[in-house]
C-alpha positions in Angstrom: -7.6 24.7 -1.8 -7.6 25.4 -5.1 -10.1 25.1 -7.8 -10.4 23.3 -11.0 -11.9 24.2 -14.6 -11.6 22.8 -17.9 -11.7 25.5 -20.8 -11.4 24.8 -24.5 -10.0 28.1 -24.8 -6.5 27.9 -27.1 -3.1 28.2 -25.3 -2.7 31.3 -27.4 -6.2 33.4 -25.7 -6.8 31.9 -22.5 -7.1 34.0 -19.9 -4.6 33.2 -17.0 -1.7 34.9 -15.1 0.8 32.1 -16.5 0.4 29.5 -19.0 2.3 26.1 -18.4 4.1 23.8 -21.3 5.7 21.0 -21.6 9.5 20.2 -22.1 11.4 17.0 -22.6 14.5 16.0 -22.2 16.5 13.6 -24.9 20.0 13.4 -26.5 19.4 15.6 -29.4 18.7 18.3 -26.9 15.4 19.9 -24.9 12.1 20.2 -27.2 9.2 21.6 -26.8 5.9 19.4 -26.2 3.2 20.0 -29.0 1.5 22.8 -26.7 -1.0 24.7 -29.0 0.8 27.6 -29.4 1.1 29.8 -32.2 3.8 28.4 -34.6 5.7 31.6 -34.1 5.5 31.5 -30.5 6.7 28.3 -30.3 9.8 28.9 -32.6 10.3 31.8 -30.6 10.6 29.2 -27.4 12.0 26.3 -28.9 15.0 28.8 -29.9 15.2 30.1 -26.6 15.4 26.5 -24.4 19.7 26.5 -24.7 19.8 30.2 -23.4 17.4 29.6 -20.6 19.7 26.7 -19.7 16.5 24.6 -19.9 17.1 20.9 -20.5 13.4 19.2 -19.8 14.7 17.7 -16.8 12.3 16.3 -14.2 11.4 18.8 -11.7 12.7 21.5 -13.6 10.7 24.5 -14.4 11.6 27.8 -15.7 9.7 30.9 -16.3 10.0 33.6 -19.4 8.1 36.5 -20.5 5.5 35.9 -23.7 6.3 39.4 -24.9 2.3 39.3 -25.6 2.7 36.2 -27.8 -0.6 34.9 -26.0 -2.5 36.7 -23.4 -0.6 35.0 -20.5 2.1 37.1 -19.6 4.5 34.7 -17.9 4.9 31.0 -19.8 6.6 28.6 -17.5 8.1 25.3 -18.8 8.1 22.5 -17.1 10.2 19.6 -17.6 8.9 16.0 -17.8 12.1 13.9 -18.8 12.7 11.7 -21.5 9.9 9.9 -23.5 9.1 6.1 -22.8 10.9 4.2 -25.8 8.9 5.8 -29.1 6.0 7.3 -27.5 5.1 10.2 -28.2 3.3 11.8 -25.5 4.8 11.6 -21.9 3.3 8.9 -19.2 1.1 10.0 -16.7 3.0 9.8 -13.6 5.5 11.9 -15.8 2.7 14.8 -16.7 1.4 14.5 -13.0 4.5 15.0 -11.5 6.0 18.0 -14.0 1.7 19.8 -13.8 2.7 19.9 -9.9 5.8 21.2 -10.3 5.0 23.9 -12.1 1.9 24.6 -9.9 3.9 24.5 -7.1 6.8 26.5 -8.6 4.3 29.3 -9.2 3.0 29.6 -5.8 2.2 33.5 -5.6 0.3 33.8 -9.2 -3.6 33.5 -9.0 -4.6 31.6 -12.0 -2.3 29.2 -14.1 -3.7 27.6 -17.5 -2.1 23.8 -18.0 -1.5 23.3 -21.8 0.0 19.9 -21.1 -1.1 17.2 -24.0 -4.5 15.3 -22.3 -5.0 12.9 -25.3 -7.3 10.8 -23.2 -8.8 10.3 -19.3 -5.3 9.0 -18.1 -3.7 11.5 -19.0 -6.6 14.3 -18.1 -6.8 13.2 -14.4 -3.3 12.4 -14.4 -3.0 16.9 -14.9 -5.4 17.6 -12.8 -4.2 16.0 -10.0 -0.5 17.3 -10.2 -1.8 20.6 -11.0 -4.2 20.2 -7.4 -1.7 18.1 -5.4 1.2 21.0 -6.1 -0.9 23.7 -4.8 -0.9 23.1 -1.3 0.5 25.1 1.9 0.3 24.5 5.3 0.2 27.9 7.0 -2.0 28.1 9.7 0.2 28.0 12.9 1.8 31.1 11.2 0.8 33.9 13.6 2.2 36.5 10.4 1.0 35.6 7.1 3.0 38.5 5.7 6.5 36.4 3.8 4.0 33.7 3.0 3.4 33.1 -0.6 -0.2 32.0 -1.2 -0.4 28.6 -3.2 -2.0 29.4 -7.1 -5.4 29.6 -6.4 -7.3 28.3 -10.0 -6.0 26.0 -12.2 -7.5 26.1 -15.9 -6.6 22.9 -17.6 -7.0 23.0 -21.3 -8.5 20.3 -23.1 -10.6 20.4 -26.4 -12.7 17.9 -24.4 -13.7 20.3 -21.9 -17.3 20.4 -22.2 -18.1 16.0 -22.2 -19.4 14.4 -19.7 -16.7 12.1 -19.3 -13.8 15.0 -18.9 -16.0 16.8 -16.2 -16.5 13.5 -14.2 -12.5 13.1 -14.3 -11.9 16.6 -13.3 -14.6 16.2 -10.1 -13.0 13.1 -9.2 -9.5 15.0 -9.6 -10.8 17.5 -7.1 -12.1 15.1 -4.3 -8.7 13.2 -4.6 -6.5 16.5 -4.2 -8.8 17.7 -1.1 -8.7 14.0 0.8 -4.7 14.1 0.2 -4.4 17.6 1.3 -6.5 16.9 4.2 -4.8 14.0 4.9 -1.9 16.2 5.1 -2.7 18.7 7.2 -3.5 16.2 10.2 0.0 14.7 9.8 1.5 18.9 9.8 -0.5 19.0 12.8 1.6 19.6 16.1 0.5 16.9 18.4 -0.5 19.3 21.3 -3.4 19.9 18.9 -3.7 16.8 17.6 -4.5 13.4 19.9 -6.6 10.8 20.1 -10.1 13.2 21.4 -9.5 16.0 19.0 -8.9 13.4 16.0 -11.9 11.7 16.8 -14.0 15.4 16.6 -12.1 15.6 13.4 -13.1 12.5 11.8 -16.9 13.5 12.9 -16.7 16.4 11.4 -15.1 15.0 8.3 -18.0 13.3 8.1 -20.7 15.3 8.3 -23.6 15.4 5.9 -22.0 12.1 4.1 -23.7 8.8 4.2 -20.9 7.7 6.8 -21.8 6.4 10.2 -19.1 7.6 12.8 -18.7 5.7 16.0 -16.5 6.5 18.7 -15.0 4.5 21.2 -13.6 6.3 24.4 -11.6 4.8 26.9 -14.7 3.5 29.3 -16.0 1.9 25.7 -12.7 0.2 25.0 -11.9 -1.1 28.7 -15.4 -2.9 28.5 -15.1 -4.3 25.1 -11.2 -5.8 26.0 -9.2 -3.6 24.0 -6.0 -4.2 25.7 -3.7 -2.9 22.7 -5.0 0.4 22.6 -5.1 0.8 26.4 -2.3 -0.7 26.6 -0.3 2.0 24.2 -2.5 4.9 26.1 -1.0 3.8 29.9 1.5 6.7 29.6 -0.4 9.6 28.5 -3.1 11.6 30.0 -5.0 11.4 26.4 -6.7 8.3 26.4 -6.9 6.6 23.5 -9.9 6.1 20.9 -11.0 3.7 18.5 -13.2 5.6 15.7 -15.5 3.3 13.1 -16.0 4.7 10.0 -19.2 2.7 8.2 -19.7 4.0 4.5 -23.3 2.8 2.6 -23.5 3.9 -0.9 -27.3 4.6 -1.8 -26.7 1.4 -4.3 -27.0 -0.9 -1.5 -30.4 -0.5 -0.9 -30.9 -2.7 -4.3 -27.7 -4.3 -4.6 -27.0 -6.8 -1.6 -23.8 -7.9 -3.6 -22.0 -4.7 -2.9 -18.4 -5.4 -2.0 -17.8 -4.8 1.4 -14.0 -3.0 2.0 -12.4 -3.1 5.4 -9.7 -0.3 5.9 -8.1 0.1 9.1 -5.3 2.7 10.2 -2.8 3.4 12.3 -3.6 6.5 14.2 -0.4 6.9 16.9 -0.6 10.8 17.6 2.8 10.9 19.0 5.2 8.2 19.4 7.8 8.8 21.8 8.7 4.7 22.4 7.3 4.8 25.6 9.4 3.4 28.4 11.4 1.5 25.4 12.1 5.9 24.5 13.1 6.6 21.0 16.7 9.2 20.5 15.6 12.9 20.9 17.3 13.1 16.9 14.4 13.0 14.7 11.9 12.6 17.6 9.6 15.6 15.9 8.9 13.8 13.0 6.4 10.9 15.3 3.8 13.3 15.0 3.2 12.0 11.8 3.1 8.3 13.5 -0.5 8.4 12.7 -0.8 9.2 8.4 -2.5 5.9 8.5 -5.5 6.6 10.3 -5.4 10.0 8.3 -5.4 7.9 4.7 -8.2 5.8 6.1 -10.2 8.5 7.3 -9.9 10.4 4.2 -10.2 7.5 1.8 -13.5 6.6 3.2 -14.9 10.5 3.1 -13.5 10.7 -0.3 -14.8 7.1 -1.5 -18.5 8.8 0.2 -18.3 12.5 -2.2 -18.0 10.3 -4.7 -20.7 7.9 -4.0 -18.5 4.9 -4.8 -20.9 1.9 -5.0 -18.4 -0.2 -2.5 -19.4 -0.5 1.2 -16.5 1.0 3.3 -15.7 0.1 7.2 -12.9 1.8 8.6 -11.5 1.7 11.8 -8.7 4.2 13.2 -6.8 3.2 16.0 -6.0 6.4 18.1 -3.7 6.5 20.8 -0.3 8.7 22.5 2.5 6.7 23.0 4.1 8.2 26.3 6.6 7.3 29.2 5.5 8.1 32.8 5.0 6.0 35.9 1.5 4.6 34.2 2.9 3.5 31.3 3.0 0.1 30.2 6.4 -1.8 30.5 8.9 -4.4 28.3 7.5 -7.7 30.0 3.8 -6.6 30.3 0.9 -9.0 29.1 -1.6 -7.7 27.6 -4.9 -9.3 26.1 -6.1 -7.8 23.1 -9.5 -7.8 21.2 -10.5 -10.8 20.6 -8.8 -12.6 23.9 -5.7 -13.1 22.6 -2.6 -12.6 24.8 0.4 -10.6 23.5 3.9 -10.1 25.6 5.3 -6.3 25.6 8.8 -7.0 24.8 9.6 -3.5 23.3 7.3 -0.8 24.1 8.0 1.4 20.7 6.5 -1.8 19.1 3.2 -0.1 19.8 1.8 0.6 16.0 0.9 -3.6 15.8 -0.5 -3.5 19.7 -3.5 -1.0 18.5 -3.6 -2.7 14.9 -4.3 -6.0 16.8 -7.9 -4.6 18.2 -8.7 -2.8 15.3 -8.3 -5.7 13.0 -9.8 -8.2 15.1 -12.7 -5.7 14.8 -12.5 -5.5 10.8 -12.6 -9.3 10.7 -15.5 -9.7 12.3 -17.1 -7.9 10.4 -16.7 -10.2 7.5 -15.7 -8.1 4.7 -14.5 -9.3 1.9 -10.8 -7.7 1.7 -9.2 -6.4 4.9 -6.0 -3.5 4.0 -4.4 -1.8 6.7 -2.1 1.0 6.5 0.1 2.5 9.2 3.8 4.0 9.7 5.1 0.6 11.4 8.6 -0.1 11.3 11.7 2.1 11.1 13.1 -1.2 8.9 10.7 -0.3 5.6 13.3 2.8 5.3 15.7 0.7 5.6 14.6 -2.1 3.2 13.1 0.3 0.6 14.4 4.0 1.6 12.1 7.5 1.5 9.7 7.3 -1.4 8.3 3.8 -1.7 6.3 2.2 0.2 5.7 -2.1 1.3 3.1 -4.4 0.2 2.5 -7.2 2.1 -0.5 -9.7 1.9 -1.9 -13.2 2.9 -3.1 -13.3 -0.7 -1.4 -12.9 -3.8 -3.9 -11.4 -6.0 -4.8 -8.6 -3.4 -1.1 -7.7 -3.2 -0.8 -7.6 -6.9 -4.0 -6.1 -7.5 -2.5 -3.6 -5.0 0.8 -2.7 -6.8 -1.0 -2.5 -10.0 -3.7 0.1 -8.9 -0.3 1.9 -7.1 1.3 2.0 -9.7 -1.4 3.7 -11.8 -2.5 6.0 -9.3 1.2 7.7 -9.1 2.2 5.8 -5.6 5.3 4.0 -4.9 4.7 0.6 -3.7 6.6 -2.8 -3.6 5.8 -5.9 -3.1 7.1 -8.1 0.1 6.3 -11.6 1.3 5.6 -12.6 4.6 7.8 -15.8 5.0 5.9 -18.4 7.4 9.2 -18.9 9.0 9.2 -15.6 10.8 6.4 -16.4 13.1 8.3 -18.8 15.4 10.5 -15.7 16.4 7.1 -14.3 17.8 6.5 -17.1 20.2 6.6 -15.9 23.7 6.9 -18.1 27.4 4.3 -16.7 28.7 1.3 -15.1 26.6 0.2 -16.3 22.9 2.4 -14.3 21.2 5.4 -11.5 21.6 5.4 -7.8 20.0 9.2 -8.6 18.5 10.8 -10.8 16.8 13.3 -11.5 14.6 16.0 -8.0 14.3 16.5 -9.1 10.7 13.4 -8.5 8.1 11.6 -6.2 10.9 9.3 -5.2 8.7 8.2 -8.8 7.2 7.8 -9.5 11.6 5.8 -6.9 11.9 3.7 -8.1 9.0 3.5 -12.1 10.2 2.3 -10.0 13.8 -0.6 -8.3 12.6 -1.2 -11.6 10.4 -2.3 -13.2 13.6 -5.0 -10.5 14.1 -6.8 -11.4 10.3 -6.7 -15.0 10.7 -2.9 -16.0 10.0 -0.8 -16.4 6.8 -3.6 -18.6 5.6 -6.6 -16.4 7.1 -9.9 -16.5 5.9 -10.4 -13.4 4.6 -8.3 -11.5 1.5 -5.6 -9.0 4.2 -2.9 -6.4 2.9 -0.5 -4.7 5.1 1.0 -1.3 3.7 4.0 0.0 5.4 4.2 3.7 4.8 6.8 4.5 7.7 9.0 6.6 5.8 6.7 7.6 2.4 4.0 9.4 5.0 6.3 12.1 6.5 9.0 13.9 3.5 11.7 15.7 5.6 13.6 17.1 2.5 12.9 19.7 -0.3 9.8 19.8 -2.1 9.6 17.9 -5.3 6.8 17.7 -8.3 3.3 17.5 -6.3 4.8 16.6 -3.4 5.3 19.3 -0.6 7.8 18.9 2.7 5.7 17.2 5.5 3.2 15.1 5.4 2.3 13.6 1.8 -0.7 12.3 1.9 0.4 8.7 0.9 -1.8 5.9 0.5 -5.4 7.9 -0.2 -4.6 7.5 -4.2 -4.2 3.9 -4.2 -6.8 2.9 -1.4 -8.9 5.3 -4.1 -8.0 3.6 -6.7 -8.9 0.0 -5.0 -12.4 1.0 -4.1 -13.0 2.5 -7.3 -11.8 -0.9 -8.7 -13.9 -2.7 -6.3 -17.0 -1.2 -7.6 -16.0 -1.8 -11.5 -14.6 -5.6 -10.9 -15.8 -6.7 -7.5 -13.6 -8.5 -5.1 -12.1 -11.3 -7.6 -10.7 -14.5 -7.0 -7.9 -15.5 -5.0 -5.4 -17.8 -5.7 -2.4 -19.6 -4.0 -0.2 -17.4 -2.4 3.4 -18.9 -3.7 5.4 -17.0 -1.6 3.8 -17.4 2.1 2.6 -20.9 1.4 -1.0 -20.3 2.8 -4.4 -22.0 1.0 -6.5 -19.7 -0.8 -9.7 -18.7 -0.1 -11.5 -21.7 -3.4 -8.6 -24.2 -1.6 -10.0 -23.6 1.5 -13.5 -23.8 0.7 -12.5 -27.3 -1.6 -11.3 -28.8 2.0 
């Protein structure tokens, strides 16, 4: 991966193989972003954008030769798109994405200098973490390394706050973030064959290691003893057994702070998702190996949350298990009783994402924490409702879900908002267990939600519960774009990130009524 400095070093004398700058896009025309160049360098450039055919578009970068104007030889520009209204000085998202483009762009060249404007911390991480996130390659199946251009290796972001306290502590954080999304990428890039429910396990110990973070695994002996029928249920097919790993996180503040908020993340950790009996189309089959980012955004999130010694207790729990047809394998029509003693009817065997949720969120209940958000790749119908790049939110209580979108949003992640209409649950009933893996064709993905719903205590459950549907967002089939490489992305770790770090500032907060799914909040509940 590669490394971060800051240097207060002018655009003009910094040392570096390329030096990146800033160009927007408006109706008078491309212009240059105030970059610290020399004033005849920048004339020089600023005459040269309608040659170039650069226009400041997003995504857009285009190299030229300095002519030893400064001591980089190579000055790539890098569009970032319009201003917002009359700002001056592009939003963050808008630097973060155009600092990974470039980074990326210049995959090949050892060390890049940023000289994007970083007026203030937003702004600072908000480069840093483009400039990171966009140097990233997944190349280690490659048997020849010869073809392969090497992502830029050291990133020198300019700042004239480079030696505070304050900038170094944003750059640190920066550099944790970048390595748990790039991790978290690499285990969805992994081919399955490597990658199932034992060997993810080993990984998540090893992830681990010399952190404050507890790991316990649960094999399949372990999970047939402690009634975990979802998870065995899912594993029936395969000759990997599944496993349930527990991630427990104590910041050294605990010790004197009882009041530490306590975070329960759970994840989604399908290794390969063929549908099971209910088989998927071969067409796009390849792409279930990333069936378990959730588990990988967990697992990450909670390592990340522990480098940085977040002052937030963390429990995580990542549901592992191959979802596989053979004569073993679990049916349409099976019961099944899940954690907890609850009884849930198999109708569709590729509904198996919510089966393994079920345990692992009876689990994270019972642990008493006081928010519960789960991630997972669960229904083909959030690509449907919301497409590639954004994500669902769904929640039993309106503040989480807000608090949610609002941290997204600032992190760089697409989320939206979605309600889980009480309605919906009636299409679960079964004839013959407590409760049926399908529902309703239409709003899949809000059925899905009201399913897992039942696990956390209901619409109107005790304790604060998101759902985040990542299905499509997790796994980018396409060309790369700004930070974001083809495969896995990484999606979820900034915003579950962002919560804890929010958690630890603000603490859990209040909840209110929840308008939208009619359920009591947790002061109504306690006023009854």
């Amino acid at each position: 991966m590669a490394t971060l400095t800051l240097s207060g070093s002018s655009p003009a004398t910094v040392s570096a193989d390329a030096l990146v700058v800033g160009v927007v896009s408006g109706p008078g025309g491309p212009r240059l972003l105030a970059s610290g160049l020399p004033t005849a360098a920048a004339r020089r450039v600023s005459a040269a954008l309608p040659a170039l055919g650069v226009t400041g578009a997003v995504d857009e970068v285009v190299r030229m030769t300095t002519d030893g104007a400064v001591a980089a030889p190579v000055l790539a520009l890098t569009g970032v798109g319009p201003l917002d209204g009359p700002r001056t000085i592009p939003q963050p998202e808008a630097l973060r994405r155009a600092a990974g483009a470039a980074i990326r762009t210049l995959a090949g060249t050892r060390t890049v200098a940023l000289g994007l404007p970083v007026p203030d911390a937003g702004r600072l991480g908000a480069v840093a973490e483009g400039g990171l996130l966009g140097a990233y390659a997944f190349t280690g199946y490659r048997s020849r390394q010869d073809g392969v251009t090497a992502p830029v290796a050291r990133l020198v972001l300019l700042t004239d706050t480079a030696r505070s306290r304050a900038a170094r502590a944003v750059a640190q954080r920066a550099q944790v973030l970048a390595a748990a999304v790039h991790a978290t990428r690499d285990l969805v890039n992994t081919p399955p064959s490597d990658l199932y429910p034992r060997t993810f396990a080993e990984r998540a110990v090893a992830a681990a290691e010399g952190l404050p973070i507890k790991v316990t695994v649960l094999d399949e002996r372990r999970l047939a003893r402690g009634g975990y029928g979802g998870l065995l249920g899912v594993g029936l097919g395969s000759s990997r057994p599944p496993r349930l790993v527990r991630l427990d996180y104590t910041p050294a503040t605990a010790a004197t702070d009882a009041a530490a908020p306590h975070l329960a993340l759970v994840g989604k950790g399908i290794t390969f998702d063929t549908g099971g009996i209910s088989l998927k189309p071969p067409a796009g089959m390849e792409l279930m190996k990333s069936d378990m980012a959730g588990a990988a955004a967990v697992l990450h999130t909670v390592v990340a949350a522990a480098k940085l010694a977040l002052p937030v207790r963390i429990s995580g729990w990542l549901a592992l298990a191959e979802n596989m047809p053979s004569g073993t394998a679990q049916r349409p029509s099976d019961v099944i009783t899940a954690r907890g003693g609850r009884t849930i009817e198999v109708l569709n065997t590729d509904a198996e994402g919510r089966l393994v949720m079920a345990d692992a969120l009876v689990d994270a209940a019972a642990a008493e924490p006081d928010l519960i958000v789960d991630v997972a790749t669960l229904t083909g119908a959030q690509r449907i409702a919301l497409g590639d790049r954004v994500s669902a939110i769904m929640a039993n209580d309106d503040a989480l879900r807000e608090r949610l979108f609002r941290l997204s949003e600032a992190a760089g992640e697409q989320f939206w908002p979605m309600p889980l209409p009480a309605d919906l649950r009636k299409s679960l009933d079964s004839p013959v267990a407590d409760i049926a893996n399908m529902g309703e064709k239409s709003g899949g993905m809000l059925v899905a939600g009201v399913f897992l719903a039942e696990f956390v205590g209901g619409l109107d459950g005790p304790i604060p519960w998101a759902h985040l549907d990542i299905a499509a967002p997790a796994f980018h089939g396409g060309r790369p774009y700004g930070y974001t490489a083809s495969g896995g992305t990484g999606v979820a770790v900034r915003t579950l990130l962002s919560l804890v770090e929010d958690l630890g500032a603000h603490g859990p907060g209040p909840r209110r009524r929840d308008d939208t799914n009619g359920a009591l909040t947790g002061d109504d509940r306690r006023a009854t």
